[in-house]
Rosetta silent file (secondary structure, phi, psi, omega in degrees, C-alpha in Angstrom):
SEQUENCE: XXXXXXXXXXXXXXXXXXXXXXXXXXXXXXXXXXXXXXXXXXXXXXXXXXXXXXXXXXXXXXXXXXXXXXXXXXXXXXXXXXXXXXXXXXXXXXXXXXXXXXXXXXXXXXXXXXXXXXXXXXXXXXXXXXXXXXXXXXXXXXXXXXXXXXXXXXXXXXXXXXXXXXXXXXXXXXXXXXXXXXXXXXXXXXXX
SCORE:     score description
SCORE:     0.000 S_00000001
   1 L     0.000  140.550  176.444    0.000    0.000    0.000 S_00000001
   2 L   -72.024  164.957 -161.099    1.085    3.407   -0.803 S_00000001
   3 L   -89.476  173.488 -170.295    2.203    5.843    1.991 S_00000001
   4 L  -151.621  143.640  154.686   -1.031    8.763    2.101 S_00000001
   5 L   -61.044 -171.296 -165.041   -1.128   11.868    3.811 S_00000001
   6 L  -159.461  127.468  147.261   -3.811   12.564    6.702 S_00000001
   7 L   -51.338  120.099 -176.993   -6.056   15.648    7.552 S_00000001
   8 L   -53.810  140.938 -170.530   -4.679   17.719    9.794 S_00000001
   9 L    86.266   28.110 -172.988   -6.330   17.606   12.987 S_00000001
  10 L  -161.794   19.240 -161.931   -7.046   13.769   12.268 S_00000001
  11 H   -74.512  -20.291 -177.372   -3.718   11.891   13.028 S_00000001
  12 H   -76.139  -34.584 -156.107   -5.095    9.367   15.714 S_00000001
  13 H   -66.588  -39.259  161.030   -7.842    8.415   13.343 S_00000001
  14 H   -32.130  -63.727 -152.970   -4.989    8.126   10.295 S_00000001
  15 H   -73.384  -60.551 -171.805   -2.926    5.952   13.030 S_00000001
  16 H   -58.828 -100.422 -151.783   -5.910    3.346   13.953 S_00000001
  17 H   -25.219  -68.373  151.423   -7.214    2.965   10.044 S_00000001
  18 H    -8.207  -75.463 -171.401   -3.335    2.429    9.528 S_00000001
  19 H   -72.848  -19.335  171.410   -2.595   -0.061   12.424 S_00000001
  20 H   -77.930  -31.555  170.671   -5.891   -2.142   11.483 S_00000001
  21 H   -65.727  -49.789  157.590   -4.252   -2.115    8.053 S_00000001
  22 H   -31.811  -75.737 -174.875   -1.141   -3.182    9.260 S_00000001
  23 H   -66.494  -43.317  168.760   -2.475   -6.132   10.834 S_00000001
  24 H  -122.704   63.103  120.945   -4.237   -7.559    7.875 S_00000001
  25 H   -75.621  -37.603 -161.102   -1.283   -7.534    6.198 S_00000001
  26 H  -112.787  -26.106  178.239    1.226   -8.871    8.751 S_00000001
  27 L   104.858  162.350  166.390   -1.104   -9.840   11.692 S_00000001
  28 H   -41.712  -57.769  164.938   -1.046   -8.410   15.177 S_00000001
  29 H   -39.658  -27.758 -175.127    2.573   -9.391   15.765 S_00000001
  30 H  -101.586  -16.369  175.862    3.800   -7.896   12.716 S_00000001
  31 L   -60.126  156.932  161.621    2.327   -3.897   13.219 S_00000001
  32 L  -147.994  163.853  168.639    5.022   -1.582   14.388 S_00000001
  33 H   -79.676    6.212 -160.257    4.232    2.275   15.292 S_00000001
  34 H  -122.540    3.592  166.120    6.574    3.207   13.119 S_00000001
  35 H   -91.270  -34.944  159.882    5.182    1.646    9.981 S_00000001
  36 H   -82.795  -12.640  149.189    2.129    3.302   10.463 S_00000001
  37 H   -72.100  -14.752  171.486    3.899    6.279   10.836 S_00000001
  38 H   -79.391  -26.950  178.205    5.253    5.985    7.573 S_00000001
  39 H   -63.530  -41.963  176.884    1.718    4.828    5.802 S_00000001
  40 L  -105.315   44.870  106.697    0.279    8.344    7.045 S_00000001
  41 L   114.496   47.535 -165.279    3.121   10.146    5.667 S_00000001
  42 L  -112.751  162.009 -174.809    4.378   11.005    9.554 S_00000001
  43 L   -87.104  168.474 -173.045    7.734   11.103   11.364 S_00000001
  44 L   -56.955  -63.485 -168.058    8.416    7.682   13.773 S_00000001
  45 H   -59.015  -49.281  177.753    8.019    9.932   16.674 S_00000001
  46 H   -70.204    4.211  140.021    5.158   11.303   15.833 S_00000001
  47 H   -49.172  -24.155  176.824    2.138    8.608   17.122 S_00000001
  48 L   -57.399  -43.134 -179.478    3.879    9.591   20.909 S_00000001
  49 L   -52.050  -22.786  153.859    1.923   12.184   20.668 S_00000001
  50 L   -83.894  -41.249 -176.881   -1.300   10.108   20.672 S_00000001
  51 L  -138.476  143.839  172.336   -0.284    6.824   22.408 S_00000001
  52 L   -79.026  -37.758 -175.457    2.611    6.088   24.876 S_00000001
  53 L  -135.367 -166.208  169.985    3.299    2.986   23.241 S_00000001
  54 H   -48.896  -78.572  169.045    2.814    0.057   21.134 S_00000001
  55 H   -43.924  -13.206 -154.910    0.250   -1.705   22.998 S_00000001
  56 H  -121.811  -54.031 -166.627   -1.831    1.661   23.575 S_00000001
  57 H   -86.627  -17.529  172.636   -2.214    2.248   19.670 S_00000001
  58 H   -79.384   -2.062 -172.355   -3.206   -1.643   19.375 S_00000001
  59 H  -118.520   -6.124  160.674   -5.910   -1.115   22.121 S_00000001
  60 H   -65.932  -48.125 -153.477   -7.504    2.039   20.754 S_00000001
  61 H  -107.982   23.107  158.821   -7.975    0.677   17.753 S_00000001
  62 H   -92.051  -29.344 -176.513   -9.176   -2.715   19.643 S_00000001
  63 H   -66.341  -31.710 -171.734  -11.665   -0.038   21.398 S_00000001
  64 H   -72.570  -47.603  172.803  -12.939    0.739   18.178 S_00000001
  65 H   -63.269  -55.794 -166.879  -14.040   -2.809   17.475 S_00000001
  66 H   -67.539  -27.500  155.202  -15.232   -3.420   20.272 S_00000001
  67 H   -41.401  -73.148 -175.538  -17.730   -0.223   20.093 S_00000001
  68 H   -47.635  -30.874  177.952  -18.499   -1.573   16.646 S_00000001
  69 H   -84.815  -65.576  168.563  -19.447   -4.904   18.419 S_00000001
  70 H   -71.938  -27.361  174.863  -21.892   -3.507   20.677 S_00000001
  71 H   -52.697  -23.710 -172.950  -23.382   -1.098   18.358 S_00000001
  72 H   -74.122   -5.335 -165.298  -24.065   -4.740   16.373 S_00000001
  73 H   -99.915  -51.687 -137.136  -25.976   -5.839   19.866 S_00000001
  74 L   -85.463  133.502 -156.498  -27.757   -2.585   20.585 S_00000001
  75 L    15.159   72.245  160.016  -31.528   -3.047   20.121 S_00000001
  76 L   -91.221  136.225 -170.344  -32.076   -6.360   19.160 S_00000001
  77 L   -65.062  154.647  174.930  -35.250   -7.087   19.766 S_00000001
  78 L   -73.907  122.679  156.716  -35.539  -10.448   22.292 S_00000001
  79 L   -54.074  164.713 -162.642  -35.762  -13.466   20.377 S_00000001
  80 L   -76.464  -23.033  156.294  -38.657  -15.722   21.187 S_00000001
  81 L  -143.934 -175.874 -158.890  -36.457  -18.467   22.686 S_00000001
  82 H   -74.893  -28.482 -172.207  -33.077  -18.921   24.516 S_00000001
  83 H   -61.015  -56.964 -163.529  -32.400  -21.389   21.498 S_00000001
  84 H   -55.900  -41.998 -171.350  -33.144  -18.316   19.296 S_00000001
  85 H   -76.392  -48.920 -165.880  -31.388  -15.532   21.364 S_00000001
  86 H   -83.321  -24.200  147.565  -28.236  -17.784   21.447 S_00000001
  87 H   -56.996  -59.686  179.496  -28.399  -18.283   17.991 S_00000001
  88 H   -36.518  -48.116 -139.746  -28.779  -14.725   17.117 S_00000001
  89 H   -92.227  -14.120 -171.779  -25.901  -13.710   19.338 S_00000001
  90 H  -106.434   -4.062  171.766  -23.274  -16.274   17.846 S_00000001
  91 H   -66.011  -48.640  178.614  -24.373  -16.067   14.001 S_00000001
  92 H   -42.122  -61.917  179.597  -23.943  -12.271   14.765 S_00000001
  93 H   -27.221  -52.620 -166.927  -20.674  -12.626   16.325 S_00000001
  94 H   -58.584  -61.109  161.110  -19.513  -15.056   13.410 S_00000001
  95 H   -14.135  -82.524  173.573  -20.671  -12.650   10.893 S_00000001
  96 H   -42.795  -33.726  174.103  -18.955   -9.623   12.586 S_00000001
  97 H   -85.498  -37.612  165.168  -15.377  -11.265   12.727 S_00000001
  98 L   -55.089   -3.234 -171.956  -15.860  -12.768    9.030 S_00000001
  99 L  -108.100  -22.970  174.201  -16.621   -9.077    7.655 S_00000001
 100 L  -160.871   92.452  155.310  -13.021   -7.764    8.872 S_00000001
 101 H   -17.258  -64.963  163.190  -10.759  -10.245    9.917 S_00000001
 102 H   -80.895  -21.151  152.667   -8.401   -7.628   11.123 S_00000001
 103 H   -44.689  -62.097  175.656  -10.456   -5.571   13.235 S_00000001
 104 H   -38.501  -55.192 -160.123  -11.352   -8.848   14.979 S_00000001
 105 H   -66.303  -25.696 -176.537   -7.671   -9.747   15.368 S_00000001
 106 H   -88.044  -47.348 -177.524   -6.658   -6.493   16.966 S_00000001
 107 H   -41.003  -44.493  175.849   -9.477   -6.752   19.265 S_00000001
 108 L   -99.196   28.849 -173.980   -8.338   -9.839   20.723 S_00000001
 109 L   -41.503  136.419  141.571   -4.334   -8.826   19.917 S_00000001
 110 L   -62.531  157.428 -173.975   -2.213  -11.034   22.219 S_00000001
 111 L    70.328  -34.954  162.445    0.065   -9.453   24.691 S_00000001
 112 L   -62.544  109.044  156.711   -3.126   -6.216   25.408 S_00000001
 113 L   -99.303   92.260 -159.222   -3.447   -6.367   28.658 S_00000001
 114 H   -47.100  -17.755 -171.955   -6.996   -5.179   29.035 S_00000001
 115 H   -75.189  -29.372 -170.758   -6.760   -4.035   32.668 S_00000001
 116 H   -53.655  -12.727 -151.606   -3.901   -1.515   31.414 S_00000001
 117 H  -121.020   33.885 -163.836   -6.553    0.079   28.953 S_00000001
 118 H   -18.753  -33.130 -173.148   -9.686    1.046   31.508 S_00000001
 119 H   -78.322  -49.275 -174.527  -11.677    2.441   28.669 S_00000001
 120 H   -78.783  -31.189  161.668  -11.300   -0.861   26.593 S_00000001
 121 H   -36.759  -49.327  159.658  -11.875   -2.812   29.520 S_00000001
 122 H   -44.627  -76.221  170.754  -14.800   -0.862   30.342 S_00000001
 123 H   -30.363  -68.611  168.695  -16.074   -1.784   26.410 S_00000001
 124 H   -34.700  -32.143 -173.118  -15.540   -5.382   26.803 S_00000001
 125 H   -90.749  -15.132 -170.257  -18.137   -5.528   29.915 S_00000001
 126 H   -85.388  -37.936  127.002  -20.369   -3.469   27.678 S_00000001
 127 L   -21.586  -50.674  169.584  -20.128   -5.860   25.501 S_00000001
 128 H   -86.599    2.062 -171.890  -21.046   -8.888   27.804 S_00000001
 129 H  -117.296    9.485  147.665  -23.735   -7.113   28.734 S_00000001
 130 H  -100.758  -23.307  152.394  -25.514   -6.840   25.662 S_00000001
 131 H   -56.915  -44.140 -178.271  -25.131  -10.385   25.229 S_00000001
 132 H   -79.186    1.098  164.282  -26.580  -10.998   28.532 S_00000001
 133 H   -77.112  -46.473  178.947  -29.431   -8.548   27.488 S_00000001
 134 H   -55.727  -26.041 -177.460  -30.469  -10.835   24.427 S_00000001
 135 H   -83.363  -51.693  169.128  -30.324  -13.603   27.045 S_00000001
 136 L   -29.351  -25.127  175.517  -31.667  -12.618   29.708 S_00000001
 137 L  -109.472   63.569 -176.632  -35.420  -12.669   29.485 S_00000001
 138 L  -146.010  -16.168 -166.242  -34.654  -16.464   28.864 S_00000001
 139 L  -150.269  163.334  161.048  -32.710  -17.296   32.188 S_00000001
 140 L   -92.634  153.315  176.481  -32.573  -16.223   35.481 S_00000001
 141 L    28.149  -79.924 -136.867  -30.664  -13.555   37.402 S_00000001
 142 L  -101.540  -28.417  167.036  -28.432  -15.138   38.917 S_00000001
 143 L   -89.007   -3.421 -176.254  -27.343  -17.154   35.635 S_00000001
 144 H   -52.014  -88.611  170.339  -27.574  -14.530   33.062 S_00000001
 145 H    16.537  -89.356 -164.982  -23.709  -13.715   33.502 S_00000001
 146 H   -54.115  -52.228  164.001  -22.207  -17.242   33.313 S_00000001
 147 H   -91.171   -2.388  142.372  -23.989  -17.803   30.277 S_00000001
 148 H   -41.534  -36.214  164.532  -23.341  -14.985   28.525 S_00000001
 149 H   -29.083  -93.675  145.300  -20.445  -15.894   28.970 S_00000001
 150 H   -18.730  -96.920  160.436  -20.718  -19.346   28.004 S_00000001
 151 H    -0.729  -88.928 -145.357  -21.970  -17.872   24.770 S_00000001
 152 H   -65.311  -25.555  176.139  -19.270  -15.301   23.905 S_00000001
 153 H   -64.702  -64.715  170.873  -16.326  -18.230   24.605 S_00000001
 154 H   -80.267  -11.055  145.233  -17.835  -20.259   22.224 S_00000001
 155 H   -57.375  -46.191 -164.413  -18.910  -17.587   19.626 S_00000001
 156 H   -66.514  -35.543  170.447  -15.592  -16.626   20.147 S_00000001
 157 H   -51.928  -85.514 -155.041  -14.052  -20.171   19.274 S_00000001
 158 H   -47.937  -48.462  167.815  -15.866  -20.583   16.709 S_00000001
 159 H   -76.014   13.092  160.811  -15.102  -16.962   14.795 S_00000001
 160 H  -100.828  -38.381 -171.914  -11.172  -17.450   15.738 S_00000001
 161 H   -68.207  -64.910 -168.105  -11.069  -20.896   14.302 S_00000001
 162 H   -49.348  -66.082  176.842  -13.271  -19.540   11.111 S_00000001
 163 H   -70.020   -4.956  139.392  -10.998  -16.280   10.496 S_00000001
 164 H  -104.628   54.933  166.776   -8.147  -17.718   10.766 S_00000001
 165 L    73.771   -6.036 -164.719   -8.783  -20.720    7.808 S_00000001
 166 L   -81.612   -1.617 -179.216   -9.233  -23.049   10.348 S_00000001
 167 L   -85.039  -62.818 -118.548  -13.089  -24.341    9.013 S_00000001
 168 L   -71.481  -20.351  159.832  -13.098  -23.803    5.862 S_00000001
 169 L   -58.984  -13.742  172.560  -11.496  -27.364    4.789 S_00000001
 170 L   -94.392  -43.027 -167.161  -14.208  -29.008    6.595 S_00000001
 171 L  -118.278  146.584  152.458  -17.753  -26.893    5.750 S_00000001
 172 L  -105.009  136.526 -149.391  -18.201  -25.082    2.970 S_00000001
 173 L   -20.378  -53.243 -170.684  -17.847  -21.485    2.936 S_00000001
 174 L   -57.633  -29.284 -149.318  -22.269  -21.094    3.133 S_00000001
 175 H   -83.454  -10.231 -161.566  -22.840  -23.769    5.886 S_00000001
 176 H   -70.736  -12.647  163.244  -20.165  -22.359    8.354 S_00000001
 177 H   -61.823  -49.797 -178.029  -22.909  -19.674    9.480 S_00000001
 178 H   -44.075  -46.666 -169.604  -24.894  -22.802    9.846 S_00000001
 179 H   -61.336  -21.744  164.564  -22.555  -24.125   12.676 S_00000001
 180 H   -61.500  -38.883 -174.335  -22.813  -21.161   14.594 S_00000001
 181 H   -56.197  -40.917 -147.708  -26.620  -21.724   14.265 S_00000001
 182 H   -74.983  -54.181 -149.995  -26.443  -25.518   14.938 S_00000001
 183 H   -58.045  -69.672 -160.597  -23.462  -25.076   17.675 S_00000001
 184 H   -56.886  -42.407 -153.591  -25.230  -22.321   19.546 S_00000001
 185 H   -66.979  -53.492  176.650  -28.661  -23.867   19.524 S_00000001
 186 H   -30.437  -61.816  174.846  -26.744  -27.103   21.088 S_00000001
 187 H   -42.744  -35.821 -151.266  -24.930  -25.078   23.555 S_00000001
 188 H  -114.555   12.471  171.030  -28.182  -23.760   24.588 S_00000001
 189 H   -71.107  -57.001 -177.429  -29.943  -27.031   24.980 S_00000001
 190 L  -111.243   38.277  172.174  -27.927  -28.079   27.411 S_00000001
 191 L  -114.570  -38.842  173.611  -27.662  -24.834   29.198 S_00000001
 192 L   -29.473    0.000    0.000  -31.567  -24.965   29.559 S_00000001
């Protein structure tokens, strides 16, 4: 990709769109700050001004996703059963990591250590807690949590193994929505 200027006044946004790019070419592991300062036509130095570190520009623009992940949650209506709601929530998921691979992958970036990042931390609960809203008028109280939970581990499985290549030799590219469908409905069978 060719290096591009930035709007002035716009350099963090330049730096995330950049570091999301980064990774899917090279993967989390492979970004540097200083390769996305050269894609938005910036000196090395200049990202300090936005982030102290590495790890700080990989969890902003993990913050970002994860915002984008509850806005895909925020008022869905409750499906009509727990089978239904727990479908919905892991077809979404799958869907949402299958439309940009690398957004997913910086969200879940190895080595971000969410308690360092309070704000993305903060995201992340807001996050379980739109799952446990779809769920909720299906279970009680005191179990909402745990299976929300439940839920988001194995959405989560399923749309790490699926984005990184790890299905698609088994299912073909249409049915692998199904298995979220199938999986989750299972999952919620014997969560019932």
């Amino acid at each position: 990709m060719s290096e591009r200027g930035y709007h002035h006044g716009d350099l963090r946004n330049a730096l995330l769109t950049a570091t999301t790019e980064l990774v899917r070419e090279r993967g989390a592991r492979g970004f540097s700050v200083s390769e996305a300062a050269r894609r938005v036509g910036v000196s090395s130095s200049a990202p300090y001004r936005h982030f102290p570190d590495r790890d700080a520009m990989l969890a902003a623009a993990a913050l970002t996703g994860f915002r984008q992940l509850e806005d895909r949650f925020a008022g869905v209506p409750t499906p009509p059963t727990f089978a239904d709601a727990a479908s919905l929530i892991a077809t979404e998921y799958l869907r949402f990591a299958r439309e940009d691979p690398a957004r997913f992958e910086v969200m879940f970036a190895h080595g971000i250590d969410k308690t360092q990042h309070q704000d993305l931390l903060q995201q992340t609960f807001r996050v379980q807690e739109r799952f446990e809203a779809v769920l909720s008028a299906h279970l009680p109280p005191t179990e909402t949590t745990r299976r929300a939970a439940e839920l988001w581990s194995l959405a989560h499985g399923m749309a790490a193994l699926t984005t990184g290549g790890n299905v698609q030799h088994l299912l073909p590219d249409t049915q692998i929505t199904n298995l979220a469908d199938s999986t989750a409905r299972s999952w919620a069978r014997g969560a019932a």
